[in-house]
PDB file of N, CA, C and O in Angstrom:
ATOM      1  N   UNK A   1     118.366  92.642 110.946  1.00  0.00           N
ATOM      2  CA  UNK A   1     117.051  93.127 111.311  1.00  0.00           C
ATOM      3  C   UNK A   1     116.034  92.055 110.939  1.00  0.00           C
ATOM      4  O   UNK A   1     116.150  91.603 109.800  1.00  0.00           O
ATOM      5  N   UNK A   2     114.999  91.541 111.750  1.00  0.00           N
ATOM      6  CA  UNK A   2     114.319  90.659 111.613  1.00  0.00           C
ATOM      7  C   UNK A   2     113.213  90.777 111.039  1.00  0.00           C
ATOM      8  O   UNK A   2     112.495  91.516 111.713  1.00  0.00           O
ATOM      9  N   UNK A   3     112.652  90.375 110.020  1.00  0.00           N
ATOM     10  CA  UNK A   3     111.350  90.685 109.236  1.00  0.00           C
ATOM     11  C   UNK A   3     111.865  91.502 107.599  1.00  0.00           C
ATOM     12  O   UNK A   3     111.148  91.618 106.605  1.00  0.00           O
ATOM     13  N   UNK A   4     113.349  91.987 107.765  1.00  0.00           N
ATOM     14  CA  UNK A   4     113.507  92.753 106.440  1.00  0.00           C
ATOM     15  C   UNK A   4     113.880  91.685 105.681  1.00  0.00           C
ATOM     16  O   UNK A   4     114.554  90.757 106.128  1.00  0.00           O
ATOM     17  N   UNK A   5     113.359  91.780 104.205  1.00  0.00           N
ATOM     18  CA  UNK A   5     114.598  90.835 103.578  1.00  0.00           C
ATOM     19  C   UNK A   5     115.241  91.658 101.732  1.00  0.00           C
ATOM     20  O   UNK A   5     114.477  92.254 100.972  1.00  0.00           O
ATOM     21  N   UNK A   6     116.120  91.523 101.575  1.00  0.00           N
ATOM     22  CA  UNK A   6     116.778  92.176 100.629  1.00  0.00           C
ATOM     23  C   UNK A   6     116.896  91.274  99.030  1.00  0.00           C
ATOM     24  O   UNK A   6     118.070  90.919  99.136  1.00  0.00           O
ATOM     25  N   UNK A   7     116.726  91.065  98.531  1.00  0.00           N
ATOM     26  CA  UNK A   7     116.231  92.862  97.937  1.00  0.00           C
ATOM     27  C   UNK A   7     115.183  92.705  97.577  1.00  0.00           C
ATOM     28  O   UNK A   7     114.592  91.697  97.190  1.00  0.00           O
ATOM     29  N   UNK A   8     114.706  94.374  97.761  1.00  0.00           N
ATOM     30  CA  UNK A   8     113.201  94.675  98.164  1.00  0.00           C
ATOM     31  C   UNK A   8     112.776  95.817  96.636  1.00  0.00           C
ATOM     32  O   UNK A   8     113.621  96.518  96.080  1.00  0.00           O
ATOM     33  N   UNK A   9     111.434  95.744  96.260  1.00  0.00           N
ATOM     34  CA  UNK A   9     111.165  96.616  95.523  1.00  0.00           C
ATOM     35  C   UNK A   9     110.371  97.355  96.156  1.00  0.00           C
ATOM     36  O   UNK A   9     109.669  97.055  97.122  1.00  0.00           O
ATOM     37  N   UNK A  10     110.526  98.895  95.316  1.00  0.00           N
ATOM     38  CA  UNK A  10     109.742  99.943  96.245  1.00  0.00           C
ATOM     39  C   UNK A  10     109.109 100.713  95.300  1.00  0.00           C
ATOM     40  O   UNK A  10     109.656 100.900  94.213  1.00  0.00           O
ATOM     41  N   UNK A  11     107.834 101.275  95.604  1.00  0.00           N
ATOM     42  CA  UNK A  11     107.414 102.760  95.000  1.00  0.00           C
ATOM     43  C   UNK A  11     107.632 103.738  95.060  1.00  0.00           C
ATOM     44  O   UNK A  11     106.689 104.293  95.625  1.00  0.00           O
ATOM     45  N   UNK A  12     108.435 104.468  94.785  1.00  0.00           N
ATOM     46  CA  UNK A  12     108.363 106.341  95.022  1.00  0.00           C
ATOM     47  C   UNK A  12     108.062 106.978  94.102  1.00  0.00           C
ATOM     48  O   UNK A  12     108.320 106.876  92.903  1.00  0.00           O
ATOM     49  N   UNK A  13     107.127 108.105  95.046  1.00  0.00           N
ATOM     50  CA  UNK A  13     106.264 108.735  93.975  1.00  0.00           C
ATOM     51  C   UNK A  13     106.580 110.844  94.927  1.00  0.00           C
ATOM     52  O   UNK A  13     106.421 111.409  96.009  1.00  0.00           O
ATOM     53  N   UNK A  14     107.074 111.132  93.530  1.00  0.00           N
ATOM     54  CA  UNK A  14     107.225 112.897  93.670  1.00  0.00           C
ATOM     55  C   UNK A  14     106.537 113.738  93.078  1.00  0.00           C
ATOM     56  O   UNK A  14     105.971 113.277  92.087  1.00  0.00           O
ATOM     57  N   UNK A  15     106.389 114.588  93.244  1.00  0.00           N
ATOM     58  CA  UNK A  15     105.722 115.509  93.470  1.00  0.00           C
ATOM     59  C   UNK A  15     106.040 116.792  91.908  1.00  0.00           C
ATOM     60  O   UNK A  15     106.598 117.887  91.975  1.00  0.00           O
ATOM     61  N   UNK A  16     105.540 116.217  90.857  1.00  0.00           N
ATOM     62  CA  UNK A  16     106.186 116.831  89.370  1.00  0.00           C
ATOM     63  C   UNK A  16     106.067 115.585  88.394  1.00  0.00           C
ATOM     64  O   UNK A  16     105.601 114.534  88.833  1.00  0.00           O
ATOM     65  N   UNK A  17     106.449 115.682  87.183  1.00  0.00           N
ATOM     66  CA  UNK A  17     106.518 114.800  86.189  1.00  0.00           C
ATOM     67  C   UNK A  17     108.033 114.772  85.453  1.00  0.00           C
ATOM     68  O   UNK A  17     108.452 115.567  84.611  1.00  0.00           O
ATOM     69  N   UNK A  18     108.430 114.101  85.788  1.00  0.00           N
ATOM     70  CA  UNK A  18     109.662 113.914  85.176  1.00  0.00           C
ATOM     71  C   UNK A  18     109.732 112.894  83.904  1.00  0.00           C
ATOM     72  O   UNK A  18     109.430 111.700  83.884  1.00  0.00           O
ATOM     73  N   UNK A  19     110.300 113.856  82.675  1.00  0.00           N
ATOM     74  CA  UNK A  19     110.283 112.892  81.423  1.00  0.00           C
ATOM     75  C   UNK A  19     111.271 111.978  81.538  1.00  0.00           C
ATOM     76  O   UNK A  19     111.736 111.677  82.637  1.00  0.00           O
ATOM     77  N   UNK A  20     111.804 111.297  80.078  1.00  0.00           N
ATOM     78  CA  UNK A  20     112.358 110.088  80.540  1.00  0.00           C
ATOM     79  C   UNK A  20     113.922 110.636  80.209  1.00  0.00           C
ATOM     80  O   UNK A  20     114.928 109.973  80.462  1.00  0.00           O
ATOM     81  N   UNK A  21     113.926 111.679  79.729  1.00  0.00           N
ATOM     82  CA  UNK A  21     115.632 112.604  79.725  1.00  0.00           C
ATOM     83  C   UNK A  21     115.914 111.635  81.424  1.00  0.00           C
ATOM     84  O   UNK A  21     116.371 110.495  81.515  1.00  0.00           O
ATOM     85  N   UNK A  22     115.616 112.242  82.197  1.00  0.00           N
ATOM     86  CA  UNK A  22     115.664 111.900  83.646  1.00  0.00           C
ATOM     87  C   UNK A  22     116.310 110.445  84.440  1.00  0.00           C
ATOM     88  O   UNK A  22     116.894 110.383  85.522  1.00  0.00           O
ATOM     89  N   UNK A  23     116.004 109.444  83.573  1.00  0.00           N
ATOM     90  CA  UNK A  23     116.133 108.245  83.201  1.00  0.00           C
ATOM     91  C   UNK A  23     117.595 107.932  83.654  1.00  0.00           C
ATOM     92  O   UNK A  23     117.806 107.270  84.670  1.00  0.00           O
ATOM     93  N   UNK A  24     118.631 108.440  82.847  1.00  0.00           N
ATOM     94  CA  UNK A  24     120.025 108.059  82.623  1.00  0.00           C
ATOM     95  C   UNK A  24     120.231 108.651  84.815  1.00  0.00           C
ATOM     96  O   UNK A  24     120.646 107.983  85.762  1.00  0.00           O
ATOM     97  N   UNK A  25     119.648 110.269  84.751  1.00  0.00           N
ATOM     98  CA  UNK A  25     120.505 110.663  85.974  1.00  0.00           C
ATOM     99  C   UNK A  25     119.971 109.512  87.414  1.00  0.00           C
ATOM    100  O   UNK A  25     120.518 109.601  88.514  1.00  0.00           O
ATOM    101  N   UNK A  26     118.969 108.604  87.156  1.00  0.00           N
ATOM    102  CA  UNK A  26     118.274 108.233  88.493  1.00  0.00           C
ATOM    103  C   UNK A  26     119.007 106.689  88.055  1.00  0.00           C
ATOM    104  O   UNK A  26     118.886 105.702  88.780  1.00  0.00           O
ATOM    105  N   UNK A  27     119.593 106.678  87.064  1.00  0.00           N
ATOM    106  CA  UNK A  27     120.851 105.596  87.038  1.00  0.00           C
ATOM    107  C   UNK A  27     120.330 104.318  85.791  1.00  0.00           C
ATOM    108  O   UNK A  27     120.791 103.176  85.790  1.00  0.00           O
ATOM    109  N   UNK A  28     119.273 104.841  84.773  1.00  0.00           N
ATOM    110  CA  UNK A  28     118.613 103.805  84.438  1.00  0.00           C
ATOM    111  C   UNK A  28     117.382 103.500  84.480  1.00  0.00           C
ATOM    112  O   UNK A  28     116.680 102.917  83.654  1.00  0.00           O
ATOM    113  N   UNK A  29     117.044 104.118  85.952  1.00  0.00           N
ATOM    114  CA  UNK A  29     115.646 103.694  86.196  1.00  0.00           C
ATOM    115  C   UNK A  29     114.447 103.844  85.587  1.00  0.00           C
ATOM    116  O   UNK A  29     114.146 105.004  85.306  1.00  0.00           O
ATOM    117  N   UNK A  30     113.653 102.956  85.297  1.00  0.00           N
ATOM    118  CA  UNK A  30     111.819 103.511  84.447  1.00  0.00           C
ATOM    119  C   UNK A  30     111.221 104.604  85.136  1.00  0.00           C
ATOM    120  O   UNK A  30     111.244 104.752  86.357  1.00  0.00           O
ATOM    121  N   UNK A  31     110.910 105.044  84.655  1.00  0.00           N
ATOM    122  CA  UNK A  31     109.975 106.183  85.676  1.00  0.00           C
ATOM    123  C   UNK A  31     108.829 106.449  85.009  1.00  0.00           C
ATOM    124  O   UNK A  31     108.956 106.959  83.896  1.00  0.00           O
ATOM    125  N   UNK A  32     107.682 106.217  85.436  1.00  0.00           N
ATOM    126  CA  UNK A  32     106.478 106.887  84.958  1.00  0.00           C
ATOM    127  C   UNK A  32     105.869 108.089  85.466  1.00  0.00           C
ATOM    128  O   UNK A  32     106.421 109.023  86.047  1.00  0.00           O
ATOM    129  N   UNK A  33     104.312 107.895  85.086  1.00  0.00           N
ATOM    130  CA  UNK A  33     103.432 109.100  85.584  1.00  0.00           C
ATOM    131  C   UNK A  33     101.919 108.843  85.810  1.00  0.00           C
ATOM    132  O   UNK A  33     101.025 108.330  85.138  1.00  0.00           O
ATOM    133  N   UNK A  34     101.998 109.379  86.962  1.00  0.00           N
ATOM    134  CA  UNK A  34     100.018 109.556  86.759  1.00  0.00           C
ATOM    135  C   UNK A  34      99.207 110.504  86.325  1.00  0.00           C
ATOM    136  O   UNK A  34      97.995 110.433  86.529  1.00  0.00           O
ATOM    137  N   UNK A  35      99.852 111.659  85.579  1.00  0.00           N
ATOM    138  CA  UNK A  35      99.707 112.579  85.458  1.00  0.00           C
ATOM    139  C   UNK A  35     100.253 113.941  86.508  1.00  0.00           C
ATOM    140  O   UNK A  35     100.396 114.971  85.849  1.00  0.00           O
ATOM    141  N   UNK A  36     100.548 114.086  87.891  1.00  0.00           N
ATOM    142  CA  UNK A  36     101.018 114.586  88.391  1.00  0.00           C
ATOM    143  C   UNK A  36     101.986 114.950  89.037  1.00  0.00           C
ATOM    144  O   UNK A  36     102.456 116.008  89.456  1.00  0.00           O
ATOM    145  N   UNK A  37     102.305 113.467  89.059  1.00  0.00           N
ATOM    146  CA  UNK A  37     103.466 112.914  89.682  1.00  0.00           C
ATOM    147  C   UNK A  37     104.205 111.899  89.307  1.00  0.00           C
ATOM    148  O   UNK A  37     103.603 110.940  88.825  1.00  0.00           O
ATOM    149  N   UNK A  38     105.473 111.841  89.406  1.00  0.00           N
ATOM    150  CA  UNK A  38     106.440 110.342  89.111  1.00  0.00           C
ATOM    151  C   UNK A  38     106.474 109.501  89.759  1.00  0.00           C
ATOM    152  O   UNK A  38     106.648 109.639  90.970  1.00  0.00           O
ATOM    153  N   UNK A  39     106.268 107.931  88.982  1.00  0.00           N
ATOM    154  CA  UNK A  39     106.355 107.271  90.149  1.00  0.00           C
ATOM    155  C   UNK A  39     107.696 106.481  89.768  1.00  0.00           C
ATOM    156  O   UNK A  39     108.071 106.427  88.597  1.00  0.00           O
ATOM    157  N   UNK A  40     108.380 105.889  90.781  1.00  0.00           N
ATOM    158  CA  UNK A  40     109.475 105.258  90.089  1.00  0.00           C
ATOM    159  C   UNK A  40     109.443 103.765  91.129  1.00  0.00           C
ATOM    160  O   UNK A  40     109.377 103.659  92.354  1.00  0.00           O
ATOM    161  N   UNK A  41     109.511 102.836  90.156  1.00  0.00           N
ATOM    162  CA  UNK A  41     109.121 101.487  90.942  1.00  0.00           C
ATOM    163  C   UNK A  41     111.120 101.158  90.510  1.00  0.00           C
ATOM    164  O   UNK A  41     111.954 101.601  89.720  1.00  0.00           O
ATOM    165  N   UNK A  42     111.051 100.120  91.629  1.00  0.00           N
ATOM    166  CA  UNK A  42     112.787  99.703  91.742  1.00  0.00           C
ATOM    167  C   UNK A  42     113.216  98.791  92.307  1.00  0.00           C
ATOM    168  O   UNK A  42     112.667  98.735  93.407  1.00  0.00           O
ATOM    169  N   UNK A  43     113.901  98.027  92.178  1.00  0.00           N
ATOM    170  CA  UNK A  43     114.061  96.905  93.219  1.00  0.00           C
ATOM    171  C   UNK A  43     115.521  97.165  93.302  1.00  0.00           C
ATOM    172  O   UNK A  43     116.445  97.313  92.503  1.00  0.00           O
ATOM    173  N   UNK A  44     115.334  97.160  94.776  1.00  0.00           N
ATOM    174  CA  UNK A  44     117.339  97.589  95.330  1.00  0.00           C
ATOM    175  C   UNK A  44     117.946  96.179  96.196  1.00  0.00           C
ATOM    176  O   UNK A  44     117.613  95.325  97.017  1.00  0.00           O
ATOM    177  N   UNK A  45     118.736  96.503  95.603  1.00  0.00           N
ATOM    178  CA  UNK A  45     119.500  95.368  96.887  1.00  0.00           C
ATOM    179  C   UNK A  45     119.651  95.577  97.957  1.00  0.00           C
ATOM    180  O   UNK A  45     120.185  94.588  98.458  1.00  0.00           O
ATOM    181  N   UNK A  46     119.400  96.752  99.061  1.00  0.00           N
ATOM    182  CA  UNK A  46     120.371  97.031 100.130  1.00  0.00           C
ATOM    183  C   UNK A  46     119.377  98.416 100.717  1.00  0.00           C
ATOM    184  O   UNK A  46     118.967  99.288  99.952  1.00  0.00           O
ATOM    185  N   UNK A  47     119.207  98.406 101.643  1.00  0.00           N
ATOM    186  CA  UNK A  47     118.871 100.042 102.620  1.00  0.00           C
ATOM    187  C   UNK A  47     119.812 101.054 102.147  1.00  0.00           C
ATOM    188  O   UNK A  47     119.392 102.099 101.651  1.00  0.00           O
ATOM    189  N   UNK A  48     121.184 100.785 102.283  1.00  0.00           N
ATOM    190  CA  UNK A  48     122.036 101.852 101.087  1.00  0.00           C
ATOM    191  C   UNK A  48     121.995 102.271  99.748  1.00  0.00           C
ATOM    192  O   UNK A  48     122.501 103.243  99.186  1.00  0.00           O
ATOM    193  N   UNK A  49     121.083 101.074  99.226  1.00  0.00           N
ATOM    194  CA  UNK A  49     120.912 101.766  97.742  1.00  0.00           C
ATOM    195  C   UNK A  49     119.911 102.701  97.947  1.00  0.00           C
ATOM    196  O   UNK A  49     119.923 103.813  97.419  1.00  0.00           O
ATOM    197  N   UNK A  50     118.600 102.092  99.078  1.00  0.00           N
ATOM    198  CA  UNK A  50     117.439 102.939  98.799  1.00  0.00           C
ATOM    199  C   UNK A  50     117.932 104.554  99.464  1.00  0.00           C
ATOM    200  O   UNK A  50     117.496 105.563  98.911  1.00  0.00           O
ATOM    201  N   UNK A  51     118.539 104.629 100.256  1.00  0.00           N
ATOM    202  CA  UNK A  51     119.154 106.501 100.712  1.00  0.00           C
ATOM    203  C   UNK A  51     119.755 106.713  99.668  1.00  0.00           C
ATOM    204  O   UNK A  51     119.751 107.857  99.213  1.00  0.00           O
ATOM    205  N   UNK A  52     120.317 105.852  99.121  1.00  0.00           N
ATOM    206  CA  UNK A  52     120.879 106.553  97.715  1.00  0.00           C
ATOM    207  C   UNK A  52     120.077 107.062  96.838  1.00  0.00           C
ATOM    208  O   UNK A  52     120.330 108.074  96.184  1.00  0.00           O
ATOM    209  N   UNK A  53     119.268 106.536  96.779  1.00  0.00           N
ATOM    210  CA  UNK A  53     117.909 106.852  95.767  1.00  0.00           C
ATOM    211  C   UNK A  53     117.621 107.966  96.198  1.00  0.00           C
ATOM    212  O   UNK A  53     118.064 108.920  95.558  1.00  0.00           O
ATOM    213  N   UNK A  54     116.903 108.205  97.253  1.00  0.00           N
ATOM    214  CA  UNK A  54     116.125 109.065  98.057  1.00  0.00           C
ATOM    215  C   UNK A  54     117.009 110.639  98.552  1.00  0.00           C
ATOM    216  O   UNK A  54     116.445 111.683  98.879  1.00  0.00           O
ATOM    217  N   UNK A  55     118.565 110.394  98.477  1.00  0.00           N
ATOM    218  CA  UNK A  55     119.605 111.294  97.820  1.00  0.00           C
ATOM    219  C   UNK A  55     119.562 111.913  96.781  1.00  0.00           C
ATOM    220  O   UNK A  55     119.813 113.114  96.679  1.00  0.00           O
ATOM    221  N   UNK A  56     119.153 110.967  95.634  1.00  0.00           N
ATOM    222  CA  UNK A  56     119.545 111.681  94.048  1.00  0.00           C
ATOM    223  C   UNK A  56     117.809 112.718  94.332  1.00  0.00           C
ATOM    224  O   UNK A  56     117.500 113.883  94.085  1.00  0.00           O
ATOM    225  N   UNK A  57     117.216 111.789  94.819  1.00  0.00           N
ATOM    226  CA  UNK A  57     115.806 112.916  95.131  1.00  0.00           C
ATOM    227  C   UNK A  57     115.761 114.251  95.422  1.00  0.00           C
ATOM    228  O   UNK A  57     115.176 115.158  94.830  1.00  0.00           O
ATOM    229  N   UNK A  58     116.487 114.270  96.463  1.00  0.00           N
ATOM    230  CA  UNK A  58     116.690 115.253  97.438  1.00  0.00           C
ATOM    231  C   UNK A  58     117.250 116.232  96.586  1.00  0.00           C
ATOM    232  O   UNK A  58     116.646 117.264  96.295  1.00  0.00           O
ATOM    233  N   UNK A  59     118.809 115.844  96.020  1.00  0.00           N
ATOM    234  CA  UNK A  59     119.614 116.757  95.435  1.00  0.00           C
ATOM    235  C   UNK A  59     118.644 117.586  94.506  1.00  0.00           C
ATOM    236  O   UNK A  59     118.650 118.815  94.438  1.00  0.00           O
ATOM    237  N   UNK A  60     117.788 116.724  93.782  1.00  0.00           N
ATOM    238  CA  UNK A  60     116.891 117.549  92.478  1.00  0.00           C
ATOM    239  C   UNK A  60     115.947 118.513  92.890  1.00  0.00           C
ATOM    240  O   UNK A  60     115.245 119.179  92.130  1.00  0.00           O
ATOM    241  N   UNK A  61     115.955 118.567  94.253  1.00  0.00           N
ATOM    242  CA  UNK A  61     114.917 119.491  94.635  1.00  0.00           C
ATOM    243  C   UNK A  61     113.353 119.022  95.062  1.00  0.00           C
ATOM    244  O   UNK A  61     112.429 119.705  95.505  1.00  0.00           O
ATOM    245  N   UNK A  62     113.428 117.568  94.747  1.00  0.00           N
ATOM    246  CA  UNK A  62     111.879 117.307  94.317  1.00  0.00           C
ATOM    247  C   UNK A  62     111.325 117.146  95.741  1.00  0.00           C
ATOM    248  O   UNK A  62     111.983 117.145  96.781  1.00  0.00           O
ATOM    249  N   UNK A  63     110.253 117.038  95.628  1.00  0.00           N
ATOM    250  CA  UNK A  63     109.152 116.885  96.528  1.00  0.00           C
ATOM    251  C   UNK A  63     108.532 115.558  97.089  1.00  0.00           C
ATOM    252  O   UNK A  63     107.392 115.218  96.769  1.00  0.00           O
ATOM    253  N   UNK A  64     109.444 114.698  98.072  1.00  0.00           N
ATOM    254  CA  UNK A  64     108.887 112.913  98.570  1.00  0.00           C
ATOM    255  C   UNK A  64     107.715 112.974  98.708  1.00  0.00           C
ATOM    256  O   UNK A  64     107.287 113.827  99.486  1.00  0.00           O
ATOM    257  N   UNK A  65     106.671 111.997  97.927  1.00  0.00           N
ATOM    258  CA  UNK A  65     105.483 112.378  98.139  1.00  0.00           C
ATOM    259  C   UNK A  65     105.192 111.033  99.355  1.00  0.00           C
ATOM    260  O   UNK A  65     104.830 111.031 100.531  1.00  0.00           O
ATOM    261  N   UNK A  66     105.568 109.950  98.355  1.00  0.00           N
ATOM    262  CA  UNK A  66     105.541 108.209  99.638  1.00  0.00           C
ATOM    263  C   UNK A  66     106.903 107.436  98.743  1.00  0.00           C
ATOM    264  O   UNK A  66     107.372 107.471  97.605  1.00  0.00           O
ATOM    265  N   UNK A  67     107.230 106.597 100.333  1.00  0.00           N
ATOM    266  CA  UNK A  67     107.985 105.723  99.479  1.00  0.00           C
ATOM    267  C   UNK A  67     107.412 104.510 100.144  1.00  0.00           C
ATOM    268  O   UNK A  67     107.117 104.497 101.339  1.00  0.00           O
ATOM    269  N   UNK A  68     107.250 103.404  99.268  1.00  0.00           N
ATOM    270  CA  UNK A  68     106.341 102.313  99.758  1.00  0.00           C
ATOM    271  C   UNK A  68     107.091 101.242  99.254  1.00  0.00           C
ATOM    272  O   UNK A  68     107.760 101.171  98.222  1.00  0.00           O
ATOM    273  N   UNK A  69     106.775 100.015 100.574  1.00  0.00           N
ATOM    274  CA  UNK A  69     108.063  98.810 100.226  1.00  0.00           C
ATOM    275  C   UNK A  69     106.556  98.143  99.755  1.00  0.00           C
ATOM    276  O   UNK A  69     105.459  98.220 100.307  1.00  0.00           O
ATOM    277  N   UNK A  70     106.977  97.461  98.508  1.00  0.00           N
ATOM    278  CA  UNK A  70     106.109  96.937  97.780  1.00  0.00           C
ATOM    279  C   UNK A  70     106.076  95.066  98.272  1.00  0.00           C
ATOM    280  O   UNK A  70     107.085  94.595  98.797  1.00  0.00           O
ATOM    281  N   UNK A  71     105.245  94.468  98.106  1.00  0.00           N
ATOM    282  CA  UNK A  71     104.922  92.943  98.112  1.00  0.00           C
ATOM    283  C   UNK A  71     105.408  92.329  96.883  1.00  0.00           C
ATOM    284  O   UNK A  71     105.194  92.864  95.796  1.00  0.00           O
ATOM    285  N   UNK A  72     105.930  91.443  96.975  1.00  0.00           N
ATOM    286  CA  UNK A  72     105.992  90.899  95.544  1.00  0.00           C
ATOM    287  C   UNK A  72     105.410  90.747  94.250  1.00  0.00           C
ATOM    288  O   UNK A  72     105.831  90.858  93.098  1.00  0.00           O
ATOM    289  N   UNK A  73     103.949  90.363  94.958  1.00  0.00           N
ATOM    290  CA  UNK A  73     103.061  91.045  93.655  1.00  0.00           C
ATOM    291  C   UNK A  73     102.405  92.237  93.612  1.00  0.00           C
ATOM    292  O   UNK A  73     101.611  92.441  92.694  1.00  0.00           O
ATOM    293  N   UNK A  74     102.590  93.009  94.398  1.00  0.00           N
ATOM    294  CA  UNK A  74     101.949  95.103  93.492  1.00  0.00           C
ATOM    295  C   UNK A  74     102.674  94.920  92.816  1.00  0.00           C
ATOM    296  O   UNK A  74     102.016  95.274  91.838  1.00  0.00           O
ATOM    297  N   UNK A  75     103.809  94.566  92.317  1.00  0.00           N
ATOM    298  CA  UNK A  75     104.627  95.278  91.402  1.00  0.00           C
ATOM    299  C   UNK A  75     104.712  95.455  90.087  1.00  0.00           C
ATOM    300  O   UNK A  75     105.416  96.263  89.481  1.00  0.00           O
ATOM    301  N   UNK A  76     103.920  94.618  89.643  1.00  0.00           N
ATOM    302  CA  UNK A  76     103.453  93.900  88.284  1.00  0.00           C
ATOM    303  C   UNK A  76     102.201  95.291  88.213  1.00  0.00           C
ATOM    304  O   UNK A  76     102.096  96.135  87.324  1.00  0.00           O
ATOM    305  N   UNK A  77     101.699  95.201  88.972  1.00  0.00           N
ATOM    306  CA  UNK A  77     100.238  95.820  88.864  1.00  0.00           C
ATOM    307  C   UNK A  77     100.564  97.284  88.928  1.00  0.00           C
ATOM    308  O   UNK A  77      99.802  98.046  88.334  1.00  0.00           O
ATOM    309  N   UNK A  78     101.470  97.717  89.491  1.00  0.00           N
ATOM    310  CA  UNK A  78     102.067  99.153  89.816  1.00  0.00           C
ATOM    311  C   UNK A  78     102.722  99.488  88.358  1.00  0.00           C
ATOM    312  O   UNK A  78     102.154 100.341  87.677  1.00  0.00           O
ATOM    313  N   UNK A  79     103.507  99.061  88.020  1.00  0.00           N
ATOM    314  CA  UNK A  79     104.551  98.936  86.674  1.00  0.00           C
ATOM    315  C   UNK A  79     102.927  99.581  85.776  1.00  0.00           C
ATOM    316  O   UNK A  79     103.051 100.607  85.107  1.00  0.00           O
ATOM    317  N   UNK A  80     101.662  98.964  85.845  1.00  0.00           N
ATOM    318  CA  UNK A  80     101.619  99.307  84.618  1.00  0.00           C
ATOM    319  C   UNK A  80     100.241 100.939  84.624  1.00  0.00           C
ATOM    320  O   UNK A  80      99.245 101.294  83.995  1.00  0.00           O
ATOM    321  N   UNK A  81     100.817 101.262  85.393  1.00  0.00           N
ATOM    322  CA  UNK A  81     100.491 103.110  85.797  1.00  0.00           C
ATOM    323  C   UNK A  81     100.754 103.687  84.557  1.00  0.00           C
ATOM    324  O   UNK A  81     100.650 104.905  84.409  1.00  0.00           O
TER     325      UNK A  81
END
């Protein structure tokens, strides 16, 4: 696909606050908060990791609020939410 390139970091942000218990099941991942919502910043290798992600989402019930392919630099600036 022309214009994608791997690996990509992303934002997703749901709809609840998830503490960091949560952590181990989303495989590791940091997860913060803005107070309403989680955001979980990530950098995947692959379009299969990210459905994978967006899987473990699903299964929990939660609520996709956005998932946003980040630039190289938001990410720095996002991280510190």
């Amino acid at each position: 696909m022309k214009g994608s390139s791997w690996p990509a970091r992303y934002e997703i942000r749901v709809d609840s606050v998830l503490d960091d218990q949560w952590a181990d099941w989303f495989g590791g991942l940091q997860l913060g908060s803005d107070g309403a919502q989680t955001v979980i910043i990530v950098l995947l290798p692959d379009q299969p990791a990210l459905h994978g992600l967006l899987t473990k989402i699903r299964d929990l019930g939660l609520c996709l609020i956005s998932v946003r392919r980040l630039d190289p630099g938001d990410a720095e600036d996002e991280t510190r939410q």
